[in-house]
C-alpha positions as CSV (number, residue, x, y, z in Angstrom):
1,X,18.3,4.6,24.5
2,X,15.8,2.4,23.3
3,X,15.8,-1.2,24.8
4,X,14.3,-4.0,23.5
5,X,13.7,-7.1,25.6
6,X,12.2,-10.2,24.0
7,X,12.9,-9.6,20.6
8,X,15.2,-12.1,18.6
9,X,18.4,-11.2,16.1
10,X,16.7,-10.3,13.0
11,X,18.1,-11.7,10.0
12,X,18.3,-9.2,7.0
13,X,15.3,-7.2,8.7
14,X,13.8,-4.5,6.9
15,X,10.7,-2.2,8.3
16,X,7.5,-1.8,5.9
17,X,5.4,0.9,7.8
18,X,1.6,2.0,6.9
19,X,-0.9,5.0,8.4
20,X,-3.7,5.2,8.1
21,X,-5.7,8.5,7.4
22,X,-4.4,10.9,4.6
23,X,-1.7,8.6,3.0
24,X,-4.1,5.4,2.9
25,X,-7.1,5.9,0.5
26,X,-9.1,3.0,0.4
27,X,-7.4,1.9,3.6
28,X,-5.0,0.1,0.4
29,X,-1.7,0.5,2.7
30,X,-2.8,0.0,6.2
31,X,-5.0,-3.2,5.0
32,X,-1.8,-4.3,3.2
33,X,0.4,-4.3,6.4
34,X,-2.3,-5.6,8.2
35,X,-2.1,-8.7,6.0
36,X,1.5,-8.9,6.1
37,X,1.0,-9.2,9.9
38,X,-1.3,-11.7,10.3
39,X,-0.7,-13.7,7.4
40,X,3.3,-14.5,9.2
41,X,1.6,-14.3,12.7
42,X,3.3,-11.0,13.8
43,X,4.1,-10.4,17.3
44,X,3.2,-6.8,18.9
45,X,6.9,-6.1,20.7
46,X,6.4,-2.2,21.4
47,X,3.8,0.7,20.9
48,X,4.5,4.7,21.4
49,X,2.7,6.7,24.3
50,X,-0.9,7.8,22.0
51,X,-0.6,10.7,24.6
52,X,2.5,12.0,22.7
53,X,1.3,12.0,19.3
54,X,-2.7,12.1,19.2
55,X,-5.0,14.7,19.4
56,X,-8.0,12.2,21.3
57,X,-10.7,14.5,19.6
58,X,-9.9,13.3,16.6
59,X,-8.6,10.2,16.6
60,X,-11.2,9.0,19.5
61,X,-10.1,6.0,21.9
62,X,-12.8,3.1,22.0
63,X,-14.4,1.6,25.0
64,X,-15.1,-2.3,24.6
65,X,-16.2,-4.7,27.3
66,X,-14.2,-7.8,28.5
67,X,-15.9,-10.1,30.1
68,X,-17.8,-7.3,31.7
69,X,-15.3,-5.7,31.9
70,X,-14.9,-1.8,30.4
71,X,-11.8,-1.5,29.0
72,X,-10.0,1.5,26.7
73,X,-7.9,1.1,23.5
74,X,-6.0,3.9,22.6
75,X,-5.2,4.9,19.3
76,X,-1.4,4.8,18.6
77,X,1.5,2.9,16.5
78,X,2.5,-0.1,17.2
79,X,5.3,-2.2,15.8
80,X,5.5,-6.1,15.4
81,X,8.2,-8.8,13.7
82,X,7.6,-11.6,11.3
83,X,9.8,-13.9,10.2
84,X,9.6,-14.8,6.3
85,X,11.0,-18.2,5.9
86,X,11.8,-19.4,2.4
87,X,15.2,-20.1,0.8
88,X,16.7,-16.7,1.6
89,X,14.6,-16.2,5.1
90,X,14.7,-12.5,6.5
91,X,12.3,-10.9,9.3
92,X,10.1,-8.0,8.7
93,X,9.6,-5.6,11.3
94,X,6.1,-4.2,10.6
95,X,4.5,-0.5,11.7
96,X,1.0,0.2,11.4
97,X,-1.0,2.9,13.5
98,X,-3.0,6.1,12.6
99,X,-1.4,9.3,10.9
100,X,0.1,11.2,14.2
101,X,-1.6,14.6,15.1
102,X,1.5,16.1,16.3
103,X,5.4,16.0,17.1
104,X,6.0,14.5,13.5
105,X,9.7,14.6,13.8
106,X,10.0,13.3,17.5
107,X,7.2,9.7,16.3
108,X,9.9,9.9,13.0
109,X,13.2,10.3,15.4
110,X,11.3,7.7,17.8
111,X,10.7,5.0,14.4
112,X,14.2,5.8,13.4
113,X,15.4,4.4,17.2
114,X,13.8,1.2,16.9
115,X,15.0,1.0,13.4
116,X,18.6,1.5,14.7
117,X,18.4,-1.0,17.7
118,X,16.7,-3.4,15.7
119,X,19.4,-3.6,12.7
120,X,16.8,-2.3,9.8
121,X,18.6,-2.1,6.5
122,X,16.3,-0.2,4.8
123,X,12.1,1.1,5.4
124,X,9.4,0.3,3.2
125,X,6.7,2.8,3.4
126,X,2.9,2.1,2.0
127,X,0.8,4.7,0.8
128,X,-1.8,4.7,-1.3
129,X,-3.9,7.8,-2.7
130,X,-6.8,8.5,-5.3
131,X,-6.4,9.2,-8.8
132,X,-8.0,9.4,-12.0
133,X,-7.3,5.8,-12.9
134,X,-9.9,3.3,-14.1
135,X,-10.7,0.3,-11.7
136,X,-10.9,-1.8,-14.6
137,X,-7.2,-1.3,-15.3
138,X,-4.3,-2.6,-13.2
139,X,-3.9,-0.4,-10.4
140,X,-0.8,1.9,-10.8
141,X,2.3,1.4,-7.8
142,X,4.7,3.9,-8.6
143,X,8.0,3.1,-6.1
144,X,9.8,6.1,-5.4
145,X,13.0,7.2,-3.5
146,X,14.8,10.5,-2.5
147,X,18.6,8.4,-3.0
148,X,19.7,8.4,-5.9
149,X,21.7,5.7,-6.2
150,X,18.9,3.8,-4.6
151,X,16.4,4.8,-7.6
152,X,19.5,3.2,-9.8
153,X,19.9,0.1,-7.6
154,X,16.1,-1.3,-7.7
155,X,14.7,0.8,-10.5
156,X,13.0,3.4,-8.8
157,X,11.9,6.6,-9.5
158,X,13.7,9.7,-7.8
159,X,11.1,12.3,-6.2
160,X,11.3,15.6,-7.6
161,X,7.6,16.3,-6.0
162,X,7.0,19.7,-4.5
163,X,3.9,20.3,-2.1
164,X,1.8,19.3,1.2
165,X,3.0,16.6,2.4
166,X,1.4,13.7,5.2
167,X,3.6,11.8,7.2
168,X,4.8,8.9,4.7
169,X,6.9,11.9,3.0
170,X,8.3,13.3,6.8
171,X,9.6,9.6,7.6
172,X,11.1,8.9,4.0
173,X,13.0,12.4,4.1
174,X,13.9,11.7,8.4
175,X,15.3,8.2,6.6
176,X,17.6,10.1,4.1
177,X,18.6,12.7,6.6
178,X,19.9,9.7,9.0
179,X,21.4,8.0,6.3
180,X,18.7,4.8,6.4
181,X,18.1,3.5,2.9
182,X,14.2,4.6,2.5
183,X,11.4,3.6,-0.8
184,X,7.7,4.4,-0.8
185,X,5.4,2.4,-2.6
186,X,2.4,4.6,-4.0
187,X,-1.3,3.2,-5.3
188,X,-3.4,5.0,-7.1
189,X,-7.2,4.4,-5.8
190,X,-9.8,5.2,-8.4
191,X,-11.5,8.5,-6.9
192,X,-15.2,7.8,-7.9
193,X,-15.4,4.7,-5.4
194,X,-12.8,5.6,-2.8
195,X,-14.6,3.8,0.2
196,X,-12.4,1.7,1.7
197,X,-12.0,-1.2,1.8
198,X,-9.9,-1.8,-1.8
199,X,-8.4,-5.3,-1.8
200,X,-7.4,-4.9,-5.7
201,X,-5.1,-1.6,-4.5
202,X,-3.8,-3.5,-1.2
203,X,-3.1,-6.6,-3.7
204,X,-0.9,-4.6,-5.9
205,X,1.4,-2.8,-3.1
206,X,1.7,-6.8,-1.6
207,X,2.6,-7.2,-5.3
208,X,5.5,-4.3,-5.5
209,X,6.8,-5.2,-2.5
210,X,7.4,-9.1,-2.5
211,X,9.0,-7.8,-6.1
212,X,11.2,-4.9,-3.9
213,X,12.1,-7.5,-1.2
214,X,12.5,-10.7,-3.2
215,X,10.2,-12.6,-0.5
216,X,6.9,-14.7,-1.4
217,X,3.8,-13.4,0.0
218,X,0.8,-15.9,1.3
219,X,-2.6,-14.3,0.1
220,X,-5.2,-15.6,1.9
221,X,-8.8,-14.3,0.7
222,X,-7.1,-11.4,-0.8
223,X,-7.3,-12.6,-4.6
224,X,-11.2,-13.7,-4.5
225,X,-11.9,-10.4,-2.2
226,X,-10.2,-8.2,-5.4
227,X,-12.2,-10.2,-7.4
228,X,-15.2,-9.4,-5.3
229,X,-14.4,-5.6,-5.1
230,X,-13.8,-5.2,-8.8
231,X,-17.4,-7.1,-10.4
232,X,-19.0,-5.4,-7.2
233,X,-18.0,-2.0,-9.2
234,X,-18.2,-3.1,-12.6
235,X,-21.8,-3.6,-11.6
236,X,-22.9,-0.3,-9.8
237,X,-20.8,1.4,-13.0
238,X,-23.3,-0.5,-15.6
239,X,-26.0,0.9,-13.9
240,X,-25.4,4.6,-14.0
241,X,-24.3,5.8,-17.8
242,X,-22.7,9.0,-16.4
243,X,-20.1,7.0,-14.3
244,X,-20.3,4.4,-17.0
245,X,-19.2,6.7,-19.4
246,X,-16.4,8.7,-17.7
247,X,-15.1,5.0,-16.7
248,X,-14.8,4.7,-20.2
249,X,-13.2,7.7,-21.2
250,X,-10.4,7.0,-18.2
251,X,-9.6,3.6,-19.8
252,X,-9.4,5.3,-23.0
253,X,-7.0,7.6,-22.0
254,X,-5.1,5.2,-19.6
255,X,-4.6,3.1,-22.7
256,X,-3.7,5.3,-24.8
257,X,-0.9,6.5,-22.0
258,X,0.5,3.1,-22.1
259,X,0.4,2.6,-25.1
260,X,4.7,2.7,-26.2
261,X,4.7,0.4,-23.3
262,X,3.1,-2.4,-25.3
263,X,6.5,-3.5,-26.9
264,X,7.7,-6.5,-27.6
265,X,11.0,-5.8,-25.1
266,X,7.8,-4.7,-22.5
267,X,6.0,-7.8,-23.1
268,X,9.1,-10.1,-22.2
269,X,10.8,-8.5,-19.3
270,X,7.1,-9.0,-18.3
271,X,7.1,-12.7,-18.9
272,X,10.7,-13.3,-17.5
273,X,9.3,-11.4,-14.1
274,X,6.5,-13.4,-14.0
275,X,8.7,-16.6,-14.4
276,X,11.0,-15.5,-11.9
277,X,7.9,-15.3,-9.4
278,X,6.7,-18.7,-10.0
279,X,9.9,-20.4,-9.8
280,X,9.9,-23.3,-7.3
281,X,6.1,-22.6,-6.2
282,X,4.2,-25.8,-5.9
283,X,1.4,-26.3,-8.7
284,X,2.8,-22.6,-9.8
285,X,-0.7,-20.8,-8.6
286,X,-2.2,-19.0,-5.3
287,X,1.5,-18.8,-3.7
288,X,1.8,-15.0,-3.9
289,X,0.6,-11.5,-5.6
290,X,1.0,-12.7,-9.4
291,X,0.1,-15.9,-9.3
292,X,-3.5,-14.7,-8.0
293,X,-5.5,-15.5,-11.2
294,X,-6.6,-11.8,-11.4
295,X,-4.9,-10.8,-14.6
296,X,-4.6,-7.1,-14.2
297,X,-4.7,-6.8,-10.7
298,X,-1.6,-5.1,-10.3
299,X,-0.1,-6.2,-13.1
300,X,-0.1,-7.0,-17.1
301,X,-2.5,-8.4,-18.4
302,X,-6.3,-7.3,-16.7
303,X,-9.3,-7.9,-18.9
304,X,-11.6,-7.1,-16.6
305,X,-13.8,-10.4,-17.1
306,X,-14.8,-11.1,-13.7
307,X,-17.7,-13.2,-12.3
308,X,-20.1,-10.9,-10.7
309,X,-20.8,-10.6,-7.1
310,X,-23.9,-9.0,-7.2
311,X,-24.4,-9.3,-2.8
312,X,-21.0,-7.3,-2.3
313,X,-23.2,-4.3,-0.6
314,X,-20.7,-1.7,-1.7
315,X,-22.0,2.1,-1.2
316,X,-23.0,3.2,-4.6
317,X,-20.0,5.1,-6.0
318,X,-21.0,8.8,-6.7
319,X,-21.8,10.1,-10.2
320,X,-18.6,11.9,-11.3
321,X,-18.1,13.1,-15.2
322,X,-15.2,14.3,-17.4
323,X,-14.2,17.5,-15.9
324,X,-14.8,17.5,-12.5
325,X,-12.5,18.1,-10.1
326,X,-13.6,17.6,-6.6
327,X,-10.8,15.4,-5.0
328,X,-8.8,15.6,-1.2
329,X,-6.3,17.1,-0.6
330,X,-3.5,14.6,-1.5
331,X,-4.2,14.2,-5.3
332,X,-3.3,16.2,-8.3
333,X,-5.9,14.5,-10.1
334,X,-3.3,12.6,-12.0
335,X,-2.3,8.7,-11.6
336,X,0.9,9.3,-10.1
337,X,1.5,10.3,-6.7
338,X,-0.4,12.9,-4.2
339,X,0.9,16.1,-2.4
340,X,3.1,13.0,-0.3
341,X,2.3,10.8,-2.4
342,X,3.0,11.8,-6.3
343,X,6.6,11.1,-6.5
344,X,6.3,11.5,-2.8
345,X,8.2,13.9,-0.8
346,X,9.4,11.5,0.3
């Protein structure tokens, strides 16, 4: 039995976990809980035993000094709380740590018991994975679900994917088997500059999920940092025609795709959305995902038009044309989700 000392009764809690490695291209999903956790001040209440889940060759510990003093940080999961105030407060508990090595279903069956003890009504897994999508487009978050009447309930898509899987699509499925209401929140990370870090991918997911959660999400940096990221590629892209071009041939295809979503009854559930969201924010700006002033990023609207940030430093994105192929293993070169990811396995 798992006891918890220390930590309050959460009100309405609900977990949003992230790992990093396979599931998190661009770092999009980890960076996103990692903002969730500072932004509300989270507090570190319990962390599994790195010896039961990593292999230490290659996940490697790191050796940092302490006022002279050598110390070792293992690498491992750990779980905090927040607590989201507003007019209907509720507490987050977050999980963020490194794709496990090994004993996926005892770190699932050890999540699930703090889940249990800790009242969580439903988990919220991040993922994020690369795709051919254009980074001049609103990044695509598909939400997905293995409950049906879940997908019904908030509008989710039902996974019907089929594949490898990483360890966002073990927890969703150890959710359903213990009867814990479970979503994952995919982002599609343009493949031709996948180094991370992608604040325009990690902007969306904040995005889906203050939608999926009905809570307001502070943004910091993040909106000027997507900003950054996006002029910083629009840039390196005008200088190479090869990438320029096949940029341009993935907008003209993502448009194309989206195009029967362009409809007036589109273009108003939009606008009432967007309403909803700005309701009772002071000046009606900077307050949370869609009120960023970045248009597209993550939602309707992106024109690209971005001042550029010509001392960004970003490693030069390498030249990629129509037709090839090389991508990880957790895309299906397609927008929608990876091997765990696509409509995730989850």
């Amino acid at each position: 039995m798992i006891e918890l000392e220390g930590v309050p009764e959460l009100v309405d809690p609900v977990m949003v976990a992230a790992f990093e490695g396979w599931n998190d291209a661009g770092d999009a999903a980890s960076t996103a809980v990692g903002h969730l956790d500072r932004e509300w001040k989270g507090e570190v209440f319990a962390a599994l035993d790195a010896e039961d889940y990593y292999d230490f060759q290659v996940n490697r510990p790191h050796v940092w000094l302490d006022g002279g003093v050598r110390k070792i940080t293992w690498p491992t999961t750990r779980l905090s709380v927040v607590r989201v105030g507003g007019d209907k407060p509720r507490d987050l508990v977050l999980v963020r740590g490194i794709e496990p090595s090994m004993r996926w279903r005892s770190f699932c069956n050890e999540l699930l018991g703090f889940a249990h003890e800790l009242g969580v009504e439903m988990v919220v897994v991040l993922g994020a994975l690369l795709g051919d999508t254009p980074h001049t487009r609103p990044v695509p978050v598909t939400g997905v679900t293995s409950d049906a009447d879940l997908a019904r309930t908030l509008d989710l898509e039902e996974s019907r994917y089929e594949g490898p899987t990483g360890i966002v699509g073990i927890l969703q499925e150890a959710c359903t088997h213990a009867g814990v209401p479970a979503v994952s929140l995919w982002a599609a990370v343009p493949h031709y500059v996948s180094q991370p870090p992608n604040p325009k991918a990690t902007l969306a997911l904040l995005n889906r999920l203050e939608d999926l959660l009905g809570v307001r999400i502070p943004l910091g940096e993040l909106p000027e940092d997507a900003r950054a990221w996006q002029l910083g590629v629009d840039q390196l892209a005008a200088e190479d025609s090869e990438v320029a071009e096949y940029v341009q041939s993935l907008e003209e295809a993502r448009d194309t795709a989206e195009l029967p979503e362009a409809s007036g009854e589109a273009i108003a559930k939009e606008f009432e959305r967007y309403l909803r969201r700005r309701d009772g924010q002071p000046g009606g700006h900077g307050g949370h995902a869609t009120d960023s002033g970045l248009g597209g990023v993550g939602g309707a609207g992106d024109t690209g038009s971005y001042l550029r940030d010509t001392g960004s430093g970003r490693t030069r994105p390498p030249k990629r044309k129509p037709g090839d192929t090389e991508e990880p293993p957790e895309t299906s070169g397609s927008t929608e989700e990876p091997d765990d990811s696509d409509g995730s396995e989850k």
